[in-house]
BAROZA-791110 format. One record per residue (C-alpha): residue number from 1; residue in one letter; x, y, z. Coordinates in nm, 4 decimals. Example, Ala and Ser with C-alpha at 12.3 -4.5 7.8 and 13.67 -1.06 7.14 Angstrom:
[node 1,"a",[1.2300,-0.4500,0.7800]]
[node 2,"s",[1.3670,-0.1060,0.7140]]
//
This chain:
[node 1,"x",[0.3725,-1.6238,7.1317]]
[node 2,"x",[0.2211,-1.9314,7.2961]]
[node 3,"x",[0.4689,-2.2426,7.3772]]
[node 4,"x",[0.3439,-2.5349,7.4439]]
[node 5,"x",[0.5246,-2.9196,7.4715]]
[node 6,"x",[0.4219,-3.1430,7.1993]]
[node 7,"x",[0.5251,-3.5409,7.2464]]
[node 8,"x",[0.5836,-3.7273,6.8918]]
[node 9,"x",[0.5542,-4.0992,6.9639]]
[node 10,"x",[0.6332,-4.3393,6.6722]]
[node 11,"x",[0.7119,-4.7011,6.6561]]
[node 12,"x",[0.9410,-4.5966,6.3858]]
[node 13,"x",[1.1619,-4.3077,6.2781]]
[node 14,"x",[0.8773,-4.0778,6.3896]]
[node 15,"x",[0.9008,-3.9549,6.0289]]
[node 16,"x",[0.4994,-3.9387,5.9528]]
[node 17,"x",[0.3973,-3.8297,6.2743]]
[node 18,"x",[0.6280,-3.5283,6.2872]]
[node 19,"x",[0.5259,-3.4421,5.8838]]
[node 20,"x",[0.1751,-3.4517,6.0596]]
[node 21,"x",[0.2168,-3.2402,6.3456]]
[node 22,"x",[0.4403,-2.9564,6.1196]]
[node 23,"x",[0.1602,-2.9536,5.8671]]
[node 24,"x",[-0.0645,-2.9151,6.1298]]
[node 25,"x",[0.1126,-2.6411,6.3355]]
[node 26,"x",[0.1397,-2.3784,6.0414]]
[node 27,"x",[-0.2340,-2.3096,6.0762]]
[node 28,"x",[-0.2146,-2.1791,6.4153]]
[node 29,"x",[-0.0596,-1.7963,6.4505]]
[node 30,"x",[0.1515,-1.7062,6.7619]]
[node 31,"x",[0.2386,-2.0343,6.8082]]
[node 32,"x",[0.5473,-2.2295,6.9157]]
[node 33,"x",[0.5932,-2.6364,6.9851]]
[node 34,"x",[0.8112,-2.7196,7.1929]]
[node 35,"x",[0.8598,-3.0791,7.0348]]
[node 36,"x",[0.9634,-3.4112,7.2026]]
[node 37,"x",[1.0154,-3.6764,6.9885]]
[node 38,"x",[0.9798,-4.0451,7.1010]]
[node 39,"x",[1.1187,-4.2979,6.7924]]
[node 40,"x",[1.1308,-4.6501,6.7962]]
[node 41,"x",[0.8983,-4.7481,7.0581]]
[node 42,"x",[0.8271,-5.1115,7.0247]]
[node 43,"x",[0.8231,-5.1772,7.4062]]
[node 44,"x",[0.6430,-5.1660,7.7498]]
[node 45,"x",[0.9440,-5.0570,7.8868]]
[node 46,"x",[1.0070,-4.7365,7.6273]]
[node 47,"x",[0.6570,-4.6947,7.6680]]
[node 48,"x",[0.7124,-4.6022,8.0542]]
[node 49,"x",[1.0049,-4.3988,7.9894]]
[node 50,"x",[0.7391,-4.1960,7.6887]]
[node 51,"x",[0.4769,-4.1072,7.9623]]
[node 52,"x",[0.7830,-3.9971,8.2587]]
[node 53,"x",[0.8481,-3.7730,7.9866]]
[node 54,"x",[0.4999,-3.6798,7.9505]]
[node 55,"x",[0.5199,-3.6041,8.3222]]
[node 56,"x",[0.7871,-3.3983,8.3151]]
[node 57,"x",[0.6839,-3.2008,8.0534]]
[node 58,"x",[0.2983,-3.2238,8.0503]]
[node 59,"x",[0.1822,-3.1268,7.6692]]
[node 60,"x",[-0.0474,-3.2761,7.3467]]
[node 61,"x",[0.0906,-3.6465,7.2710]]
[node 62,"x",[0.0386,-3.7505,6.8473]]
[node 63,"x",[0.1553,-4.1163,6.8336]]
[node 64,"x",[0.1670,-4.3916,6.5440]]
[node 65,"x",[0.1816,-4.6724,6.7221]]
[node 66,"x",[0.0269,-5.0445,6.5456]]
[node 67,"x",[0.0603,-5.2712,6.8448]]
[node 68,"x",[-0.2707,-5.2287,7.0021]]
[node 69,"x",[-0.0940,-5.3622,7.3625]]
[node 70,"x",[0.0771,-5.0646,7.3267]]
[node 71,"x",[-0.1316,-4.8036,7.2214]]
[node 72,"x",[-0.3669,-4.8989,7.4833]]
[node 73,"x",[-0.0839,-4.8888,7.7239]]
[node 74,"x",[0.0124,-4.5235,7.6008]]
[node 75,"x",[-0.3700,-4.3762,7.5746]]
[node 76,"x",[-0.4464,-4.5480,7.9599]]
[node 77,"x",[-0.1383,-4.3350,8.1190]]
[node 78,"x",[-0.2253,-4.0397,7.9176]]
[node 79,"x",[-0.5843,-4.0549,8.0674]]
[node 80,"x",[-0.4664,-4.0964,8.4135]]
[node 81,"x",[-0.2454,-3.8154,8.3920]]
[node 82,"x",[-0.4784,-3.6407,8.2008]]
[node 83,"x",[-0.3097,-3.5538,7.8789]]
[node 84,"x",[-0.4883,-3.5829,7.5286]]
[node 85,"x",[-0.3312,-3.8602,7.3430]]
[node 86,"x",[-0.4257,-3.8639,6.9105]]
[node 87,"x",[-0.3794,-4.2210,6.7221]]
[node 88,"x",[-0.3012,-3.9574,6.4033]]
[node 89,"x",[-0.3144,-4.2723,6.1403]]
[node 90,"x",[-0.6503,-4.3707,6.2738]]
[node 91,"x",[-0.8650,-4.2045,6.0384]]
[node 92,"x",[-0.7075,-4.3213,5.7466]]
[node 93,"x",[-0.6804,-4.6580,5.8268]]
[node 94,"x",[-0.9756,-4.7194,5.9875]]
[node 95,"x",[-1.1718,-4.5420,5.6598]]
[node 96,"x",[-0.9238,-4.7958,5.4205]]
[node 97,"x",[-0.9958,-5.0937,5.6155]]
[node 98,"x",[-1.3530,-5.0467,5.5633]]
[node 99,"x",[-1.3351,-4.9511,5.1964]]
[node 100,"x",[-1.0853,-5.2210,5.1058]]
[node 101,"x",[-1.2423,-5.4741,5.3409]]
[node 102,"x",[-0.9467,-5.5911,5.5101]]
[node 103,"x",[-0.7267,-5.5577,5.8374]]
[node 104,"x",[-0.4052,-5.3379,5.8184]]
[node 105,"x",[-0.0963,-5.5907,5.8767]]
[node 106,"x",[0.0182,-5.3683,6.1874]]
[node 107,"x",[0.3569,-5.4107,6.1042]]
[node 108,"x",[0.6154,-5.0987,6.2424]]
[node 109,"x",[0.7861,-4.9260,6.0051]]
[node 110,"x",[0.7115,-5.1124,5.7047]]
[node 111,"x",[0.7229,-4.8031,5.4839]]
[node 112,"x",[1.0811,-4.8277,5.5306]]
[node 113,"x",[1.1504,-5.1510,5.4226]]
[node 114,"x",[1.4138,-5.1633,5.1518]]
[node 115,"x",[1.1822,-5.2384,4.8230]]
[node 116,"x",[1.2678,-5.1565,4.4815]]
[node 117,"x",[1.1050,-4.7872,4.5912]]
[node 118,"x",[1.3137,-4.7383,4.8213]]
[node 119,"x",[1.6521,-4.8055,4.6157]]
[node 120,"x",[1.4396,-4.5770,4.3790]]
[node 121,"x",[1.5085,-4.3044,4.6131]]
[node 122,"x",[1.8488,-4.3556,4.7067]]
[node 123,"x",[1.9566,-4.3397,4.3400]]
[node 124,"x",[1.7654,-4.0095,4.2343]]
[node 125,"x",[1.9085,-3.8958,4.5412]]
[node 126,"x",[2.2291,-3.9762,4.3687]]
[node 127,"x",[2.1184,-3.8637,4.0157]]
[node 128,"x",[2.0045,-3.5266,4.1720]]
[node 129,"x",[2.3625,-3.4712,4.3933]]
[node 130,"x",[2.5376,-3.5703,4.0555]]
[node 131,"x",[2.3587,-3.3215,3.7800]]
[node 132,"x",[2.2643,-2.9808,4.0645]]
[node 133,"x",[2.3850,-2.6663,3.8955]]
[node 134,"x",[2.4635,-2.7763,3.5755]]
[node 135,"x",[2.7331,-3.0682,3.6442]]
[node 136,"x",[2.7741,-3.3597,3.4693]]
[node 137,"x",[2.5653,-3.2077,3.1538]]
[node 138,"x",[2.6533,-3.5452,2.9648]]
[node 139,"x",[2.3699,-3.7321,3.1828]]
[node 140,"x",[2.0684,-3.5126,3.1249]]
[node 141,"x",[1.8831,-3.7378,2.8859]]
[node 142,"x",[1.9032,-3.9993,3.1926]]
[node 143,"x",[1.6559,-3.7543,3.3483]]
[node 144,"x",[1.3200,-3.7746,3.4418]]
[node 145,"x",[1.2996,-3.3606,3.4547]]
[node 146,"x",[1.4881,-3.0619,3.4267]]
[node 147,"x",[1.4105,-2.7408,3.5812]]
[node 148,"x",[1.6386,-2.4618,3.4426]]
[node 149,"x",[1.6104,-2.1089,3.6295]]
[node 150,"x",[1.7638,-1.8109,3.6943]]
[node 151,"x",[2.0175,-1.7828,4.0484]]
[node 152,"x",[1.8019,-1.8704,4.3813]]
[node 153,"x",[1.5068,-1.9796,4.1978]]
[node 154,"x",[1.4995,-2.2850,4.3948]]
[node 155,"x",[1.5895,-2.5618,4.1821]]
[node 156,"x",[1.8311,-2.7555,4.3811]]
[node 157,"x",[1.5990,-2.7914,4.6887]]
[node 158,"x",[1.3291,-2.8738,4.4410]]
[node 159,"x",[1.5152,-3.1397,4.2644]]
[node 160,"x",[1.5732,-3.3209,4.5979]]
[node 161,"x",[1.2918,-3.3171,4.6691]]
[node 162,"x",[1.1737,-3.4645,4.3567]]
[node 163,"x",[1.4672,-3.7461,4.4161]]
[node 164,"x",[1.3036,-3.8244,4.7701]]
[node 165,"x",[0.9685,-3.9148,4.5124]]
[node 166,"x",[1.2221,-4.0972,4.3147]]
[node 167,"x",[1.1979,-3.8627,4.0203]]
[node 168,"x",[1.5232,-3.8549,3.8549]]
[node 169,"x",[1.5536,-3.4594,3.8373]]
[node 170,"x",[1.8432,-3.2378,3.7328]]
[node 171,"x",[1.9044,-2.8914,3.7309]]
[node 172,"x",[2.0855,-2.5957,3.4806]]
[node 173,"x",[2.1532,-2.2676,3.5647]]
[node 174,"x",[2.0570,-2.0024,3.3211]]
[node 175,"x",[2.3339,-1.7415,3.2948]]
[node 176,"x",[2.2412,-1.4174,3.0933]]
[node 177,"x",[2.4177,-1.4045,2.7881]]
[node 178,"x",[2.5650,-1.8147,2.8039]]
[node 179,"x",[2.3987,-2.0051,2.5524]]
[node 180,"x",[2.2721,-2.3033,2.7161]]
[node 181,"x",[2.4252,-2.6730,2.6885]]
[node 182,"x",[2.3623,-2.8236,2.3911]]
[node 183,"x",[2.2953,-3.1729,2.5757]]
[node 184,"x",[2.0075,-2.9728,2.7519]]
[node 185,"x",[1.8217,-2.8019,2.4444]]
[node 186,"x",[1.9046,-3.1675,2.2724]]
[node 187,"x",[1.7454,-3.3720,2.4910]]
[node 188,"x",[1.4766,-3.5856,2.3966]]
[node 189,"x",[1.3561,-3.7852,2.7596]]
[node 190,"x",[1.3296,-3.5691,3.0062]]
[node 191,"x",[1.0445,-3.3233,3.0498]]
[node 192,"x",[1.2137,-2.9576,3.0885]]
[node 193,"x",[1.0611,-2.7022,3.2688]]
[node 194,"x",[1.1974,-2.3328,3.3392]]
[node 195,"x",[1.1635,-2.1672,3.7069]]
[node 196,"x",[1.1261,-1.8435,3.6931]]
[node 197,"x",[1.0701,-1.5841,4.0069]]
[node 198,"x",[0.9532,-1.1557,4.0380]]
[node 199,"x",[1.2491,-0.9693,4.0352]]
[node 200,"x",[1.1981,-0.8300,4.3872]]
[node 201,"x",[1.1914,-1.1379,4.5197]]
[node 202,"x",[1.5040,-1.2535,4.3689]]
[node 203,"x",[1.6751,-0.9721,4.4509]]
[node 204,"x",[1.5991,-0.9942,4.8050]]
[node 205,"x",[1.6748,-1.4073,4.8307]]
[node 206,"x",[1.9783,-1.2974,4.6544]]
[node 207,"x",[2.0929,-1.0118,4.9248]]
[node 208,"x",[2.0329,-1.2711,5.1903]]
[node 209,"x",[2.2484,-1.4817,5.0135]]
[node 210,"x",[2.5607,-1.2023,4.9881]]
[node 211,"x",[2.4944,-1.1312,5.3204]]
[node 212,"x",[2.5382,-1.5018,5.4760]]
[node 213,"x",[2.8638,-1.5112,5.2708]]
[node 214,"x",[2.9901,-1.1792,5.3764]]
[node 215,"x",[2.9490,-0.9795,5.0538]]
[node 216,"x",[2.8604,-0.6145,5.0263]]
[node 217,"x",[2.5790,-0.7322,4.7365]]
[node 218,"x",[2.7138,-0.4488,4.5024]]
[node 219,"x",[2.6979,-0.6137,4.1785]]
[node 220,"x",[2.4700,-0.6925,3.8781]]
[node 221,"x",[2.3548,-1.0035,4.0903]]
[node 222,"x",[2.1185,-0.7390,4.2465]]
[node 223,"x",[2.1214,-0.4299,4.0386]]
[node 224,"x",[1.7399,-0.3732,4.0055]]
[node 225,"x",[1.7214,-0.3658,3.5930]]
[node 226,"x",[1.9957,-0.6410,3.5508]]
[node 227,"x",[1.7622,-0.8809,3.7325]]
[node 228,"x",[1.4118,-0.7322,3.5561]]
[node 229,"x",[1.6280,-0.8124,3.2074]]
[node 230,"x",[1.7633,-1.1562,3.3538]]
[node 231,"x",[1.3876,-1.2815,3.3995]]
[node 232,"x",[1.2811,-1.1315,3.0568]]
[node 233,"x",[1.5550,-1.3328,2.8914]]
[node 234,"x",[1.5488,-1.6960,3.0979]]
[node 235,"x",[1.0992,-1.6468,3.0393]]
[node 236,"x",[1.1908,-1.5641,2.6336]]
[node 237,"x",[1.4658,-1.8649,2.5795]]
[node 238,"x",[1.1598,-2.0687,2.7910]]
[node 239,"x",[0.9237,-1.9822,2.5192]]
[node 240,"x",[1.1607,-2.0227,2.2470]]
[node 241,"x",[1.1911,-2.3839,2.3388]]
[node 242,"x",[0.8192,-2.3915,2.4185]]
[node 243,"x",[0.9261,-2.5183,2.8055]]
[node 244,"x",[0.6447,-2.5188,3.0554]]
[node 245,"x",[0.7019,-2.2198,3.3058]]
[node 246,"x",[0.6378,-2.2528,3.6908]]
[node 247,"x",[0.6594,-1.9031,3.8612]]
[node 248,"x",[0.7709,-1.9929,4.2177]]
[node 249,"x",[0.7455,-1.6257,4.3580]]
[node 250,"x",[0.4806,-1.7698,4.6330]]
[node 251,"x",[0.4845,-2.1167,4.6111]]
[node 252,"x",[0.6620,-2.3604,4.9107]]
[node 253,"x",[0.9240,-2.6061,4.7600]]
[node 254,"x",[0.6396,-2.8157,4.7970]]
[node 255,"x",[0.4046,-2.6596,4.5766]]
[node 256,"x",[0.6719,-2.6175,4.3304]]
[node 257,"x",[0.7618,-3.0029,4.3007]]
[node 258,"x",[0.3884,-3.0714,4.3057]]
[node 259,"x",[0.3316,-2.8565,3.9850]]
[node 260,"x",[0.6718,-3.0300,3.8218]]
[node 261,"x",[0.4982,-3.3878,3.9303]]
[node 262,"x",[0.1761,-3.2201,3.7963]]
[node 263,"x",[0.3153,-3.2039,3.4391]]
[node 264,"x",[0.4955,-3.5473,3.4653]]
[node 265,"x",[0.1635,-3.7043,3.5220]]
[node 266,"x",[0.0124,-3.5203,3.2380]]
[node 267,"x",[0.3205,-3.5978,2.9355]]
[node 268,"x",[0.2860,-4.0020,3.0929]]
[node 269,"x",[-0.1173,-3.8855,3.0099]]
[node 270,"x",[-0.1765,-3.9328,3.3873]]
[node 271,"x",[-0.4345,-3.7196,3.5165]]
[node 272,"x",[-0.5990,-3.4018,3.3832]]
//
């Protein structure tokens, strides 16, 4: 395993730059960061105490910086110690400026400024805390999507992150042999979309889970054919109801909600 320091400068909540270094990261094998993060750097002085921490702990800086005194500041001391320093927005901004024919504002932080997206967020946040696992089954119509799966098929984790694209997402658990709510096979908004996983899988998430809580797992929870039937019967109510399926077996949380924002796009007649 190779270790290595790895300096995340930001003149914000060093948010983007550390998405952009972990997406990064997962295409290198046998390797570890070591990661430093630097947030809310806005001056010469916090700037100095960045590059004493460079010193100390000499490694790759990534920065998003938009004051160009700074920057230059950051990218001179790098040099002179001798440390690669990568503007990681660059690219994108340099290739938009050109295409759009106009100068980026440079203002830090501005994707956090508290617009009407932002209080988007904060309430499907809420909507998502409010209807996870089947609670307040009164509100589903208010949703944007459901996803309805089996035990540790990950909708919660899904639906939050659905919330933090300010999709308004729920989620029901299906139970073998509970009929499901009547306000969920009634509703009319939201799109509806079943999670399903391969047994295996699920039966191995769901030992994990006994085991973090202490359990001895000796149940129907992970008997081998309970789980096989489980699937068969959350897939056949899916197709009864004639519910889009998303098999998350080996897809990230990621994937999943990109599939779910997939089919959104496509019932709004958005995309292909």
């Amino acid at each position: 395993m190779t270790r290595f320091h790895l300096h995340l400068v930001s003149d914000s909540t060093g948010e983007t730059v550390h998405s952009v270094a972990r997406a990064c990261l997962v295409q290198f094998d046998e390797v570890r960061a070591v990661e430093h993060v630097w947030s809310m750097v806005r001056t010469r002085n916090q700037i100095e105490r960045v590059v004493a921490g460079v010193e100390a702990n000499p490694g790759v800086v990534l920065f998003t910086l938009v004051s160009e005194q700074l920057r230059q500041l950051l990218q001179q001391e790098c040099r002179r110690i001798q440390i690669p320093a990568i503007p990681i927005l660059d690219p994108v901004i340099g290739a938009l400026a050109a295409y759009l024919h106009r100068e980026s504002r440079g203002v830090p932080g501005k994707q956090h400024l508290l617009d009407n997206e932002y209080f988007a967020r904060i309430d499907a946040m809420t909507f998502a805390l409010n209807h996870d696992d089947g609670q307040s089954q009164w509100g589903l119509d208010d949703a944007d999507v459901v996803l309805v799966g089996v035990s540790r098929s990950s909708k919660t984790p899904t639906c939050l992150y659905l919330a933090n694209r300010g999709i308004k997402a729920a989620n029901v658990p299906f139970v073998p042999g509970v009929p499901l709510p009547p306000e969920l096979t009634g509703a009319k908004r939201p799109l509806i979309v079943g999670l399903t996983n391969d047994p295996e899988r699920l039966i191995q998430l769901r030992r994990n889970r006994l085991s973090m809580l202490q359990h001895d797992g000796s149940s129907e929870y992970t008997d081998h054919e309970a789980v096989r039937a489980e699937v068969r019967e959350a897939r056949r109510a899916f197709g009864e109801h004639h519910w889009p399926v998303i098999d998350v077996t080996r897809r990230s949380i990621e994937e999943t909600a990109a599939a779910v924002m997939k089919l959104l796009a496509r019932r709004h007649g958005v995309g292909g």
